[in-house]
N, C-alpha and C positions, 0 to 999 in steps of 0.2 A: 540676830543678823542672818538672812538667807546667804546659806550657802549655793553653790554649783552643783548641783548632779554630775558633772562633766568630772572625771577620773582627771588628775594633777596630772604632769608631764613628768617623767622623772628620767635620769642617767645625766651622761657628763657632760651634755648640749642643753644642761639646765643650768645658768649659772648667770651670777650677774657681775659685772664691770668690778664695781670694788673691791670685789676677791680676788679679780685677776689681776692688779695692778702693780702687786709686790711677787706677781708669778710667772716665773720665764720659763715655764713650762711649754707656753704658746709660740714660742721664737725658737727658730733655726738658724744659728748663724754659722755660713760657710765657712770650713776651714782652708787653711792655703792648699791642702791636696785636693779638694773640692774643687777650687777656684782652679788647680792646674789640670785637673780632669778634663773641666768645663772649657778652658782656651785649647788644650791638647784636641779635641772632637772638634770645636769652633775654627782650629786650620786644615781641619780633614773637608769639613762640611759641603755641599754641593750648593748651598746657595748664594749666587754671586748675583741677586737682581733682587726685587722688591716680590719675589712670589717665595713664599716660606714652605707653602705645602708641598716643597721637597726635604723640606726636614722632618726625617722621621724618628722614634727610637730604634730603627736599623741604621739608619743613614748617621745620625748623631748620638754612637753607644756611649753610656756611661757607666760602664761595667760597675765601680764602684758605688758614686751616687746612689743610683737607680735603686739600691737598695733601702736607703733612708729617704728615698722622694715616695715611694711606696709607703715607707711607713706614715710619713706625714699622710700623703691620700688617704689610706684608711684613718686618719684619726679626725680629718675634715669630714669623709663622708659618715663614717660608724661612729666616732668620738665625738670630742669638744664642739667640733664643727668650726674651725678656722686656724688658721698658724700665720707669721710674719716670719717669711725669712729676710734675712739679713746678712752684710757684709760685702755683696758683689763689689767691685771697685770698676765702678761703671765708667769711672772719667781715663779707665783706659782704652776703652772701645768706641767706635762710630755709634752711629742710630742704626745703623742695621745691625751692626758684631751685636750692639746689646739687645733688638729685637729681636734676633736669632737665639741666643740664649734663653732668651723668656720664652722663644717657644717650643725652645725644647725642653724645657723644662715643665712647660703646661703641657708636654704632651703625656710626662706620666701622672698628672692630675685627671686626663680624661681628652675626648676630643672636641676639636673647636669647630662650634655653630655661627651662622652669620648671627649680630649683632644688629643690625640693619635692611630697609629694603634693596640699599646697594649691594650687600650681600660681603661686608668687610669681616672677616673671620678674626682681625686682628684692627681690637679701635683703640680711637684716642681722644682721648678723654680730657679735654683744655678746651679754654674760652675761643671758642672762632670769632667772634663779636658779630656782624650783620652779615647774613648771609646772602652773598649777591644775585642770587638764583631766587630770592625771595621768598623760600621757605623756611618754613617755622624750624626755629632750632632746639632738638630738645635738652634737655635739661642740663645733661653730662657736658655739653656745647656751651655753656654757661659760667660765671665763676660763684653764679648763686649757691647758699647753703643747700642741700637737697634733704627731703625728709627721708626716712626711715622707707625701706621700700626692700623688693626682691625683684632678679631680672628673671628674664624666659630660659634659666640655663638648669643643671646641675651644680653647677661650681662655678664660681665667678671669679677670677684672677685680676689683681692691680698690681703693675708693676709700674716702681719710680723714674722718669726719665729724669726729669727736673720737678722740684718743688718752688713750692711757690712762696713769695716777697714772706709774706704773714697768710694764717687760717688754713682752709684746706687739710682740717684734721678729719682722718676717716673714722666714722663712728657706727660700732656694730652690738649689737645686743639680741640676748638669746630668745626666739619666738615663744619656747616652751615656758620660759622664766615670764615672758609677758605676759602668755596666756594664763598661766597662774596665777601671776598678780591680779588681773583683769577679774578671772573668777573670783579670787576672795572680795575686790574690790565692789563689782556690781556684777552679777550672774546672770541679769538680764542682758545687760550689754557683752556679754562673752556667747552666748546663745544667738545675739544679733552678729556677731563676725562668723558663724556658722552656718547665715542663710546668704545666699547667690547677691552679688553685688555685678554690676554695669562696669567691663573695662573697656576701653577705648583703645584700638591698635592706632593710635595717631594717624592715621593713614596708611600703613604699612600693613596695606590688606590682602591675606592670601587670595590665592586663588579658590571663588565660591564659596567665602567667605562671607559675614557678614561686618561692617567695622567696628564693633565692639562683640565681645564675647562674655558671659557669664562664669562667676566662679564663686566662692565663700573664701573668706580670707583664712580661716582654719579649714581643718578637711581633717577629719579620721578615715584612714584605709590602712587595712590590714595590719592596725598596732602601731601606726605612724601617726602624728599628727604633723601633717604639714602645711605651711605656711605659704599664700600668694598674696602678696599686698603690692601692685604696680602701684603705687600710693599718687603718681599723679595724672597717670594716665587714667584710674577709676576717678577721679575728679574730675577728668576731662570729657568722660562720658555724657556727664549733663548737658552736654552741646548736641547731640547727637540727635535725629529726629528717630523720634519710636523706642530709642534706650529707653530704662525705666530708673526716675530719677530715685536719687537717695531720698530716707525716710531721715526726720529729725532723730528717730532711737540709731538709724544706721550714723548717722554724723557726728551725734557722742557717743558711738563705739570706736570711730576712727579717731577722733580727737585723745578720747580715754588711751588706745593703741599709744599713739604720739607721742603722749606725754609718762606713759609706763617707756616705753623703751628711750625714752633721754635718760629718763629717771636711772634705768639697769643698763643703762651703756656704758661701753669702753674708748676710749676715744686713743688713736697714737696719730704722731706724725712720722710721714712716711718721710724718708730719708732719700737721696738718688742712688736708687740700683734696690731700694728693698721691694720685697714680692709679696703679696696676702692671697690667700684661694680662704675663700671659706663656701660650706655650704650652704646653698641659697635656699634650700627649704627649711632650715631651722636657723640660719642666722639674718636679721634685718641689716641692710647696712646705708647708713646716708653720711653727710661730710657737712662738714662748715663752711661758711662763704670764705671764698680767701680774696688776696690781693696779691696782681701779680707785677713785676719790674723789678724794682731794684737796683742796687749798685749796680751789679751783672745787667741786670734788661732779662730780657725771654719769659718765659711764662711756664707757668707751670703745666705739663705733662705729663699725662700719666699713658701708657699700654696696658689694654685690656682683654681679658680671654674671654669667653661663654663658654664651657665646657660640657662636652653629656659624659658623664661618668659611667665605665664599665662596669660599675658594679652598685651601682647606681639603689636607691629605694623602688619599693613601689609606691606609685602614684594612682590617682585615681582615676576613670577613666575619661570623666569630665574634661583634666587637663589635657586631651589630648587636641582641644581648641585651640588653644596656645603651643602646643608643644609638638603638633603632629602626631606623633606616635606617647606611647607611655611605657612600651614594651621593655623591661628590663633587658640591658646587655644593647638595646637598638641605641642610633644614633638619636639622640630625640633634643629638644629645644630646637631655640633662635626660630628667625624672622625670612620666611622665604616667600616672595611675591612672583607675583609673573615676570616682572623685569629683573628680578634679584639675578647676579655675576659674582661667584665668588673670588675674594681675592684678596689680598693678605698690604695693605700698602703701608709703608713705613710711615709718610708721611704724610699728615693731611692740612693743608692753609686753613 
């Protein structure tokens, strides 16, 4: 059997779903001094309106906390690469007390990039159904399953508003562990997720941009190997006049991809009030289709960060099409256009 040339990925961001299933290693659950820390700073707080970027870690101190939210960050961005916390008791707070929390608490994850060409620092992640402005909704806007994919951030954050009727399990698996498998399994097709693939910015085109960018779905730099797969937006390049389409070896590399990370996923159900960050360069993450209503009614919602992390890897200098900058310690991801407004809104119809 041909083996890979390509060196194995090795450390604690190698690992796959069925080991972690009986390991609470990965879960943070707030204790009641937590939770009193966390209300005690939430009646000091300065934000009485829908604009959060007045919450900062001066403005909202958690003297205690702060110390174990630190340590989780390091163990997202240097370690495992993901945590679930757990325990907030969200049905005593509004949609703002608990979006104010989540983002103070994303603030010691790292800082928040727009998300969008509107330029929303802080999304929401539920079915809009048709969108009356007539533009195309993406994915997250949807209650469809979503595949295995990475966003434009450092750190990517979901916090539970409400969950939904049935489905809607978030499912994430480790890039290093796939790309492993991928080499033992065909090493032609692991070699094929290392050459430049076509992604499509949906329309959300910077300025002097062109609207898709190139990139390789693995990438080695400086001892890293990191992971970009916008998995629907490189599909959606084939539309594109002048992109350059997929080859049939690039399509069973993405396929191969697909079906290695079902395979080493971990799947939870998010709870109301629980939080995930995981790293977006070495963890894939997609969801299952849900259904939403119920006894209750409403829909499922989630709140979402993009973060660029201070302490961040390095990257290649390629991503800095997507990312602006690469610069370790700079602010870098998300989606900034000519018209982009940044702005933080609780709520979106």
């Amino acid at each position: 059997m041909t083996v890979s040339s390509r060196k194995p990925e090795t450390g604690p961001d190698v690992w796959q779903g069925a080991n972690l299933k009986q390991d609470a290693s990965w879960t943070y659950q707030f204790t009641e001094s937590d939770i009193q820390e966390l209300e005690s700073a939430l009646r000091d707080c300065p934000a009485e309106s829908d604009d959060l970027r007045a919450v900062t870690r001066e403005t909202y101190p958690l003297p205690n906390l702060s110390a174990t939210l630190a340590e989780l960050q390091r163990d997202v961005v240097k370690g495992r690469g993901f945590v679930l916390l757990t325990g907030l008791p969200v049905d005593r707070y509004s949609q703002l007390e608990a979006a104010t929390i989540y983002w103070a608490i994303g603030q010691y994850f790292g800082v928040p990039v727009s998300q969008n060409a509107a330029g929303h620092l802080l999304g929401h992640v539920k079915d809009v159904g048709d969108l009356k402005d007539g533009t195309e909704r993406r994915a997250y806007q949807t209650s469809e399953a979503l595949r295995y994919h990475t966003d434009s951030c450092d750190i990517v954050g979901l916090f539970c508003w409400r969950g939904a009727q049935a489905g809607g399990l978030s499912s994430i698996a480790s890039a290093g562990a796939v790309h492993n498998a991928i080499g033992q399994k065909n090493p032609d097709l692991l070699d094929a997720l290392y050459e430049p693939f076509a992604i499509s910015r949906i329309g959300e085109i910077p300025e002097g941009k062109l609207p898709w960018y190139m990139t390789p779905v693995f990438n080695d730099f400086r001892d890293c190997m990191t992971c970009i797969y916008p998995a629907r937006d490189l599909r959606a390049a084939a539309v594109l006049s002048g992109a350059p389409r997929l080859t049939r070896r690039q399509e069973e590399a993405l396929e191969l991809l697909d079906s290695v990370a079902e395979e080493f996923s971990l799947k939870m159900d998010f709870e109301p009030g629980d939080m995930q960050f995981l790293h977006n360069h070495t963890v894939l993450h997609g969801r299952t289709a849900y259904e939403d209503g119920g006894p209750q009614g409403g829909r499922r919602h989630l709140l979402r960060l993009w973060l660029s992390a201070p302490n961040g890897r390095p990257l290649p200098p390629h991503f800095a099409e997507r990312y602006g900058t690469v610069e370790q310690g700079a602010v870098r991801g998300g989606i900034i256009c000519p018209e982009t407004k940044l702005s933080t809104p609780i709520d979106i119809d």
